[in-house]
C-alpha positions in Angstrom: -6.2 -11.8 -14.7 -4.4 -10.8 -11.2 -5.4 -7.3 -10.3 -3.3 -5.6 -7.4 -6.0 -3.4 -6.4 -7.5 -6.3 -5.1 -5.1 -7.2 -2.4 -5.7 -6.1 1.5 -3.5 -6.1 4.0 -2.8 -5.4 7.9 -1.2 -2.1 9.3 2.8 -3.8 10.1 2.4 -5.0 6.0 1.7 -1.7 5.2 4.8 -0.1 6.9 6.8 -2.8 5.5 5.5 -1.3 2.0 6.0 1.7 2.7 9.8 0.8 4.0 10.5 -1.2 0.9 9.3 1.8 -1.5 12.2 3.7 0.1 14.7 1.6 -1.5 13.3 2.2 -4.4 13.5 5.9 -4.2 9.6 6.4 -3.2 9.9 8.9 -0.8 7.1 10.0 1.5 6.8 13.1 0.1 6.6 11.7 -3.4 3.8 9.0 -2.3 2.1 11.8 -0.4 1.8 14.0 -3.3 0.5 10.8 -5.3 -2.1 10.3 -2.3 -3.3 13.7 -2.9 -3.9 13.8 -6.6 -6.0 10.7 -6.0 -7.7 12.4 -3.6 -8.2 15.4 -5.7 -9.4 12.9 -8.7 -12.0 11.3 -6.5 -13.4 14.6 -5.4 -13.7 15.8 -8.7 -15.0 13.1 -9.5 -17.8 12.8 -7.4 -18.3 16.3 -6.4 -16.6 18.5 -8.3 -14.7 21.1 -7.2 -14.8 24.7 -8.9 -16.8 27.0 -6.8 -17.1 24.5 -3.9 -16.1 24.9 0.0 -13.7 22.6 1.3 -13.1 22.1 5.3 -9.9 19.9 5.2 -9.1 18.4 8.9 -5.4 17.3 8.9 -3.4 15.3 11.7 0.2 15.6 12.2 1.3 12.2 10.9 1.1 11.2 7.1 -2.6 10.7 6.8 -2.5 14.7 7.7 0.1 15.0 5.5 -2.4 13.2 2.4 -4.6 15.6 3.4 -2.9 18.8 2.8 -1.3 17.7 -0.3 -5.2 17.3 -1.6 -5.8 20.9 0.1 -3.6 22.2 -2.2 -4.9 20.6 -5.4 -8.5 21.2 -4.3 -7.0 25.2 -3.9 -5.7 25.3 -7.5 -8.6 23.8 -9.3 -11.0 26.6 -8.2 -12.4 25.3 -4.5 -12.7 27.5 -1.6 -10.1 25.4 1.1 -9.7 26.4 5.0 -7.1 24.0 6.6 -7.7 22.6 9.9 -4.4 21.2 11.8 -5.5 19.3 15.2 -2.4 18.8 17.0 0.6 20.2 18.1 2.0 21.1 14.6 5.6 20.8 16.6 5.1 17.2 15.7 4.0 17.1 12.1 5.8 14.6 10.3 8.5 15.9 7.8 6.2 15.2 4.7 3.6 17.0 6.3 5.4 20.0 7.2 6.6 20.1 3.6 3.3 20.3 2.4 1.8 22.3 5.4 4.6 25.2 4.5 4.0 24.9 0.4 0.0 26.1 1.6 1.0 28.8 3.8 3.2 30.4 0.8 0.4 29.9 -1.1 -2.2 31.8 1.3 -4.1 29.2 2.1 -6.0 29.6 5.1 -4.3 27.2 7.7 -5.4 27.4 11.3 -4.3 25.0 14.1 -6.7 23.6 17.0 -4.7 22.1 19.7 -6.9 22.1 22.7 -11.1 21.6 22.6 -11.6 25.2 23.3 -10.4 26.3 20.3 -12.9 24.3 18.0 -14.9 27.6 17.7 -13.3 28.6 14.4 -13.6 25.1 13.1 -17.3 24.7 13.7 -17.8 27.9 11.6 -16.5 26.5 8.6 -18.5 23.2 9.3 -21.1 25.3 8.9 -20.0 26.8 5.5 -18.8 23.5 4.0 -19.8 21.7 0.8 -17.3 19.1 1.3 -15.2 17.4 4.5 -12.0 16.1 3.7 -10.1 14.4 6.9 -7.3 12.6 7.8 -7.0 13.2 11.2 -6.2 9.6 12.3 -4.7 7.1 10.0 -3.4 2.9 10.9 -1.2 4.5 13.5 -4.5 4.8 16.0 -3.2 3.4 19.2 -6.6 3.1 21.7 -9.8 5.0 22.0 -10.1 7.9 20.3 -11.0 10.9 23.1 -9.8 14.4 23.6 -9.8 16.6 21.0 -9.8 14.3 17.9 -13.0 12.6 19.5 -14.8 16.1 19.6 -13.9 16.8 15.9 -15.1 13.9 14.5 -18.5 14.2 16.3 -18.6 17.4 15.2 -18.1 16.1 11.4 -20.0 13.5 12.1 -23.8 15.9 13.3 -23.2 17.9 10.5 -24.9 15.9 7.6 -22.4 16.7 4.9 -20.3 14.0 2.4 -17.0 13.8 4.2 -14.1 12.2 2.5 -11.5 9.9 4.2 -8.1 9.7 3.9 -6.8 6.3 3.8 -9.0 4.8 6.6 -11.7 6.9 8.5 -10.5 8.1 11.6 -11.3 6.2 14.5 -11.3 2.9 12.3 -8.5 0.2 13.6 -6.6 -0.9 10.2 -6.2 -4.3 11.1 -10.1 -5.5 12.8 -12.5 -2.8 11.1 -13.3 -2.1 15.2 -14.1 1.3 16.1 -12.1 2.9 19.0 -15.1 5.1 20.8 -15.7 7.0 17.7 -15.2 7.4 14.1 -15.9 9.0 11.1 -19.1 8.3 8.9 -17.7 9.2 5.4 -19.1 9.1 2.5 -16.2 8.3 0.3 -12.9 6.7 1.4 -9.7 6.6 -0.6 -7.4 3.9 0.4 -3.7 4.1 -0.9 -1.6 1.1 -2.0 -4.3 -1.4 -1.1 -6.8 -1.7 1.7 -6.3 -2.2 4.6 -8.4 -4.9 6.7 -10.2 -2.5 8.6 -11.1 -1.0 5.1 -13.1 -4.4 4.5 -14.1 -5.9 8.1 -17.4 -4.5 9.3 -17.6 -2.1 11.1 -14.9 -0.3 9.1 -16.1 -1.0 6.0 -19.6 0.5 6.8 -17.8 3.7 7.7 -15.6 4.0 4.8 -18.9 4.6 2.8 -18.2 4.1 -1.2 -14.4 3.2 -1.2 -11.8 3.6 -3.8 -8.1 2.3 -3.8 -5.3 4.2 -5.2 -2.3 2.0 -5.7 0.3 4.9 -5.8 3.8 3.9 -7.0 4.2 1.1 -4.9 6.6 -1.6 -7.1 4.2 -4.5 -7.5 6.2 -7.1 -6.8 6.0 -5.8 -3.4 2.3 -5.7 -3.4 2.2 -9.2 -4.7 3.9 -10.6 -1.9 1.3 -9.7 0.7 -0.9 -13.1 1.7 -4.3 -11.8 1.2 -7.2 -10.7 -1.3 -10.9 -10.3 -1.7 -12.9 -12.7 -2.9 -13.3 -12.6 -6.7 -15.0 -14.3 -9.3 -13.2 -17.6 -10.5 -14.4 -19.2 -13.7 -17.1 -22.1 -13.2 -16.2 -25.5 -15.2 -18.6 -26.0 -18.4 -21.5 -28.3 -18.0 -20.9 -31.0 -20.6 -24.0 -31.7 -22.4 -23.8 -35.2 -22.3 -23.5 -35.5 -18.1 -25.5 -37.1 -16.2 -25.5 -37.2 -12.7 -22.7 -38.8 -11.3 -20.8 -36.2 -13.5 -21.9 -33.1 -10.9 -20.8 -34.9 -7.6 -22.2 -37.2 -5.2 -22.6 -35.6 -1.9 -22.9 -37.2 1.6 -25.1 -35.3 4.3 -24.3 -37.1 7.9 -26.8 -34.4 10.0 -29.5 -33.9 11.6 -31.3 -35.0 14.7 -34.7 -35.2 16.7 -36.1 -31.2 16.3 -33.2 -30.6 14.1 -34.8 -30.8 10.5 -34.1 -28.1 8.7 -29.9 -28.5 8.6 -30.0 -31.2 6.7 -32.7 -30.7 4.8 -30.9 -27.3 3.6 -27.7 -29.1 3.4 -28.7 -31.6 1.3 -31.1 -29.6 -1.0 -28.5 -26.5 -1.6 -26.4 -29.0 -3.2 -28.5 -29.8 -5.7 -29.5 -25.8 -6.6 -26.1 -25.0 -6.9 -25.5 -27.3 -9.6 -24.6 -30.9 -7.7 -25.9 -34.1 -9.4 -26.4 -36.6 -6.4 -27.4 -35.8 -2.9 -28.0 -38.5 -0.4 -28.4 -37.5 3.5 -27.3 -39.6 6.2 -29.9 -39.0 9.4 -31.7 -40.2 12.3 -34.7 -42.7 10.7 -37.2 -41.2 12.8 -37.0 -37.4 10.7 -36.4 -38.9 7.5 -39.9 -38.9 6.5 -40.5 -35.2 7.6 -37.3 -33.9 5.4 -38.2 -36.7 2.4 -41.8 -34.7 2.1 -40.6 -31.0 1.3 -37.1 -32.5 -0.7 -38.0 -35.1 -2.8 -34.6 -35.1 -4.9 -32.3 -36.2 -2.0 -31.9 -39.9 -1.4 -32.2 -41.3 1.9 -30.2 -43.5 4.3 -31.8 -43.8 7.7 -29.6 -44.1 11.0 -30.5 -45.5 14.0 -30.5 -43.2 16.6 -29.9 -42.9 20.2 -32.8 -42.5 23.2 -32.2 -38.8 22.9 -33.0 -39.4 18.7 -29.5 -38.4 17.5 -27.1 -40.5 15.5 -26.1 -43.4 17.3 -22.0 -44.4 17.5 -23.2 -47.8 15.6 -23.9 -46.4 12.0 -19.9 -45.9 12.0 -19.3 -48.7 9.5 -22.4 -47.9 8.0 -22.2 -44.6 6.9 -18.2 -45.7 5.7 -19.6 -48.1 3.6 -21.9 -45.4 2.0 -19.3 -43.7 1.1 -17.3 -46.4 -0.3 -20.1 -48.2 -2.3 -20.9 -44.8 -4.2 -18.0 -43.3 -4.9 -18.9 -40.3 -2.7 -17.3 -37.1 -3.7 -17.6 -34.7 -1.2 -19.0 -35.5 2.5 -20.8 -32.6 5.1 -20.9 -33.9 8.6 -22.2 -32.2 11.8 -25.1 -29.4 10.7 -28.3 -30.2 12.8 -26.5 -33.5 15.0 -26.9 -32.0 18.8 -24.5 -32.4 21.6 -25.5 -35.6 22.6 -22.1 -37.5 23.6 -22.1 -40.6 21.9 -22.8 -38.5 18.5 -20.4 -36.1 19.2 -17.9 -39.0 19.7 -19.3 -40.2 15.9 -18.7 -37.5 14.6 -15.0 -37.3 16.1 -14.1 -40.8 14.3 -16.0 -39.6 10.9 -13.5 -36.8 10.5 -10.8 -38.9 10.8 -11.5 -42.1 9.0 -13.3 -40.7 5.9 -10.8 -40.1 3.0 -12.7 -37.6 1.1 -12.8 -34.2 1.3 -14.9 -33.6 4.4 -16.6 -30.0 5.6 -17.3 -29.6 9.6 -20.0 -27.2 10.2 -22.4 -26.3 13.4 -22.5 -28.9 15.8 -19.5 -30.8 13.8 -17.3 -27.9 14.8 -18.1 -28.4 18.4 -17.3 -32.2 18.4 -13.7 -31.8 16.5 -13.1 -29.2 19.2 -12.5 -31.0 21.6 -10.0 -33.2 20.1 -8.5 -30.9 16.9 -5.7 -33.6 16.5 -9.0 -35.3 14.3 -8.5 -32.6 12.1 -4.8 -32.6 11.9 -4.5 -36.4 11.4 -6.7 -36.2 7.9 -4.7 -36.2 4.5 -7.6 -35.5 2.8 -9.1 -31.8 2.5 -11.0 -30.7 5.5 -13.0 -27.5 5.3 -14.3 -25.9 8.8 -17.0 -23.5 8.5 -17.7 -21.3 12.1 -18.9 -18.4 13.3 -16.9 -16.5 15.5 -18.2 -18.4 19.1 -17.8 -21.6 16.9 -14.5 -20.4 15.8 -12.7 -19.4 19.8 -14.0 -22.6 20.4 -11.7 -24.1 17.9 -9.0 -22.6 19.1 -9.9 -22.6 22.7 -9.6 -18.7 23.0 -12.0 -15.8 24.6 -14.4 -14.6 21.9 -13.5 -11.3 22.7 -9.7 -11.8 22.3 -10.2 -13.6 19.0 -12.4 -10.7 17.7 -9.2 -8.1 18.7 -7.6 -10.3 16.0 -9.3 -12.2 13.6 -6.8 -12.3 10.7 -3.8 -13.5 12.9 -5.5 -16.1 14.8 -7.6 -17.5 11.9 -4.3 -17.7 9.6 -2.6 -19.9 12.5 -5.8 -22.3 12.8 -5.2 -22.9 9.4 -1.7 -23.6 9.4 -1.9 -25.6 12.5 -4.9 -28.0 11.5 -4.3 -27.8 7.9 -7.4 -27.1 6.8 -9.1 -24.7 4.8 -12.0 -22.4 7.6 -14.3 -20.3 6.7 -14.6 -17.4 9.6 -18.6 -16.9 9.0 -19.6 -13.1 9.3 -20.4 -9.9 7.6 -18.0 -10.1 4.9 -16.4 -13.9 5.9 -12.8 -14.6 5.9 -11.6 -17.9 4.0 -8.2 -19.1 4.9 -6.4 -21.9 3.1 -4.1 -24.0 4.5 -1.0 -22.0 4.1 -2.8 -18.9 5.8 -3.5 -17.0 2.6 -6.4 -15.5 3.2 -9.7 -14.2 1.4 -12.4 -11.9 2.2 -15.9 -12.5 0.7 -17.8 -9.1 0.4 -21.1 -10.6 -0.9 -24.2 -11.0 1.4 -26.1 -9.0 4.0 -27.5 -8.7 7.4 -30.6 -10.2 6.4 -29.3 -13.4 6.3 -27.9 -14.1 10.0 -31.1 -16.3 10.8 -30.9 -20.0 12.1 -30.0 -22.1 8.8 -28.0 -20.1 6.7 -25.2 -21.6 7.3 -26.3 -25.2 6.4 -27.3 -23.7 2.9 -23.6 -22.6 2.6 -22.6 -25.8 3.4 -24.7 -27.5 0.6 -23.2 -24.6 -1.7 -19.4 -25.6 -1.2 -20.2 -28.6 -1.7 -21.8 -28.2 -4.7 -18.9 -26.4 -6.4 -17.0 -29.1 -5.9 -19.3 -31.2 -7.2 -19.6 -28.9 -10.4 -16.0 -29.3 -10.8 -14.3 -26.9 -8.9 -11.9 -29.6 -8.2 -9.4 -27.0 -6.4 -11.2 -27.3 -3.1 -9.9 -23.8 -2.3 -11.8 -22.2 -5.1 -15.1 -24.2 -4.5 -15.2 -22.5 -0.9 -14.8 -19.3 -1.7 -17.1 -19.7 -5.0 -19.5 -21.5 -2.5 -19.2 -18.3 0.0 -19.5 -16.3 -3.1 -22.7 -17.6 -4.6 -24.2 -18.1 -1.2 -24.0 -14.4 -0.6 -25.0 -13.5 -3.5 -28.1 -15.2 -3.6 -28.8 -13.7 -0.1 -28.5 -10.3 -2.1 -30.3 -11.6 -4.9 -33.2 -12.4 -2.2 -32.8 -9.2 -0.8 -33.3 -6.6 -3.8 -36.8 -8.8 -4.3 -38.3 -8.6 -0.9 -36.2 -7.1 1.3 -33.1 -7.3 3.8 -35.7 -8.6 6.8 -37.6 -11.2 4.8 -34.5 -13.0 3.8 -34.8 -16.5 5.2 -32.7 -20.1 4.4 -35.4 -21.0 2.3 -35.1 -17.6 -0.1 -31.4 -17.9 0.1 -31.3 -21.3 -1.4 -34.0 -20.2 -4.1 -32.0 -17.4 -5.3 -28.6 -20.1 -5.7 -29.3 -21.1 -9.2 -29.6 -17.4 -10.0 -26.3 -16.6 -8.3 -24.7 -19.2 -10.4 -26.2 -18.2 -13.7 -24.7 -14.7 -12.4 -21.4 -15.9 -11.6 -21.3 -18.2 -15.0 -22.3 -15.3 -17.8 -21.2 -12.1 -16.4 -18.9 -12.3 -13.4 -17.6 -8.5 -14.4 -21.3 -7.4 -12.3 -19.9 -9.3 -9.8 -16.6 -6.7 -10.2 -18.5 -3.6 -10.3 -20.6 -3.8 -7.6 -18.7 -5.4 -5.1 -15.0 -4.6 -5.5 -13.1 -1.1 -4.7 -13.6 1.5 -7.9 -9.8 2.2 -8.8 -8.5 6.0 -9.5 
């Protein structure tokens, strides 16, 4: 069932929602006072509040504003609140002075720190705090944080206490997750409407701490018009009991090369854990025999090869006529093939002759770079799987420029080659061809080691092969069970001995996951709604 709380979206999106609740009679002032009884729920919630100290650090803009109209709910259910305004409180937006003047009638302590030397008073009740609550600095951050707001945070962030966030933590950019010189560490985060991509993109998400999503008010047909969502469990196809192998797909492996063994061998093999019925890997003759002794499942066509013992241009035909002759499904070329010229140029005509769904990965990437119009020509599915130095040379952009903007230049690659791309990372982006977009939140730092991604690779392919005929749902159900496993591996052994090898062990366990109880999946990877 489609659940609104699992949409994200960019900053401009969320002042377009935020403009279109206006015609709808959703003031600020009623979305604020929304904002802070989810705040106050969440606190409640997870600290309590009768009895406890409250330090609550408020900007002059809305976020501020959210935090105020928590102060005063925090005041009224027994907590001991001091107000902090940093800023010129000239400038407060007219939400936020409403709910700044409703505490001073009520003889809530409000002071205001507009310059660094007059911190003093807020250090003091740093000291005496239970509980943080800031929203200093919402999606409006323009730049590095410095000044004043930098010094607060720091001093939040020495003092050791839970801090709750406001929307976003301050110092977080809403649209990349990038961290502008500073920002808070919280412990809990409460995002309003949806979150926003710097909720879910590392580094943001790691500062957000535990997050929650309060939808406020927000009409949905509003929310359900923005073009992006995370990743959540889709329904795998029953196995009949009367299959056999042709039933589970037939995947092609072109890969591989002289000291590159172990991309296809995890291509090939992490197509059969996920659930696929017929591998068969395409490489140089001279490795075959290396590969065939640790995966004996996978069936064998050996290439000839080139001096440099890479794929020679010659097995073109060849490797077509695989494909034809048995009714191949689902075809990975490039993992493990080198940047030897004349394969590079192989793999260039692969892409665009081959009328199967096709996924481009590692050194494949590299070749269809430097002719995209490959990956335009194709009218079958084409899925791209990069990391982000793989990915700016796709689109033949600075890294660093690319990583000020992920979500807007990974949404025009797909538009513009028409192809589905997997933007590899912590927490990976898939885009499909239209540029809807979705975030993957399984996995962990223990698995950025040489190889991974060629056991991703064999996973997308294998939900296809499972039939996940929509070729949009088997790459985010591969992404999905790929990570998973990685966490899987992890819980067993730890974060730093995660290797390829463990990662494609844990698969079938992923997928028995995924299959009987997808709700785990849910609860320990989504947002927790209030």
């Amino acid at each position: 069932m489609w659940c609104p709380l699992l949409k994200i979206c960019s900053v401009s999106e969320m002042r377009w929602i935020d403009e279109e609740a206006q015609k709808y009679g959703l003031s600020s002032i009623i979305l604020m006072e929304e904002a802070g009884s989810a705040l106050y729920t969440v606190i409640l919630r997870e600290y309590g509040v009768e009895g406890k100290r409250f330090t609550v650090i408020a900007g002059t803009g809305n976020n501020g504003g959210d935090a105020l109209a928590a102060a005063r709910r925090l005041h009224a259910g027994g907590g001991f609140v001091e107000v902090f305004i940093a800023g010129n409180p000239v400038k407060m937006s007219e939400a936020a002075r409403t709910n700044h003047d409703i505490l001073v009638k009520m003889g809530i302590p409000v002071k205001y720190v507009s310059s660094e030397e007059e911190v003093s008073a807020l250090e003091e009740s740093i000291k005496r705090a239970d509980v943080f609550l800031v929203g200093l600095i919402g999606i409006g951050l323009r730049g590095e944080v410095s000044g004043l707001p930098r010094r607060i945070i720091e001093l939040v962030n020495s003092s050791g206490k839970p801090v709750v966030s406001v929307d976003i933590p301050s110092g977080v950019e809403g649209d990349t997750g990038l961290v502008r010189g500073v920002a808070v560490k919280s412990s809990i985060t409460v995002a309003f409407g949806m979150p926003k991509y710097g909720n879910i993109l590392y580094p943001g998400y790691h500062y957000c701490g535990k997050l929650y999503v309060s939808m406020l008010s927000y009409p949905r047909r509003i929310i359900e018009s923005v073009r992006a969502e995370l990743n959540t469990p889709v329904k795998l196809p029953e196995r009949p009991r009367w299959g056999h192998k042709g039933v589970f797909g037939k995947l092609l492996a072109v890969a591989g090369a002289r000291y590159y063994y172990g991309a296809p061998y995890y291509v090939s093999l992490s197509f059969l854990k996920v659930g696929g019925g017929y591998s068969r890997l395409a490489a140089p003759k001279s490795i075959i025999p290396y590969i065939a002794s640790r995966a004996h499942e996978v069936v064998y066509i050996p290439l000839e090869e080139t001096s440099e013992g890479t794929i020679a241009l010659g097995n073109l035909e060849k490797i077509l006529g695989v494909i034809e002759e048995h009714s191949i499904d689902i075809v990975a070329v490039g993992p493990g093939v080198s940047l030897n010229n004349e394969t590079q140029e192989l793999v260039r005509e692969l892409v665009e002759s081959i009328d199967k769904p096709v996924i481009i990965d590692g050194d494949g990437i590299t070749a269809v770079s430097g002719n995209p119009d490959v990956v335009k020509k194709r009218k079958a599915p084409t899925i791209v799987t990069p990391h982000p130095a793989e990915f700016s040379r796709l689109v033949n952009k600075p890294l660093k420029e690319v990583q000020e903007n992920p979500v807007e230049y990974l949404r025009k690659a797909c538009i513009e080659l028409g192809s589905y791309i997997v933007y590899k990372g912590a927490h990976s982006m898939i885009c499909y061809p239209d540029g809807y977009i979705y975030v993957n939140m399984t996995g962990n730092p223990g698995m950025a080691k040489a190889g991974s991604g060629d056991v991703l690779t064999g996973a997308i392919a294998g939900m296809y092969g499972i039939g996940l005929r929509n070729i949009g749902e088997a790459v985010r159900m591969g992404v999905l069970v790929h990570g998973l496993a990685g966490d899987l591996a992890a819980e067993d052994m730890g974060e730093d001995g995660v290797t390829p090898d463990t990662i494609m062990e844990y698969l079938p366990k992923a997928v028995k996951v995924l299959r009987e109880n997808p709700g785990l999946i849910v609860d320990k990877y989504m947002p927790k709604q209030v």
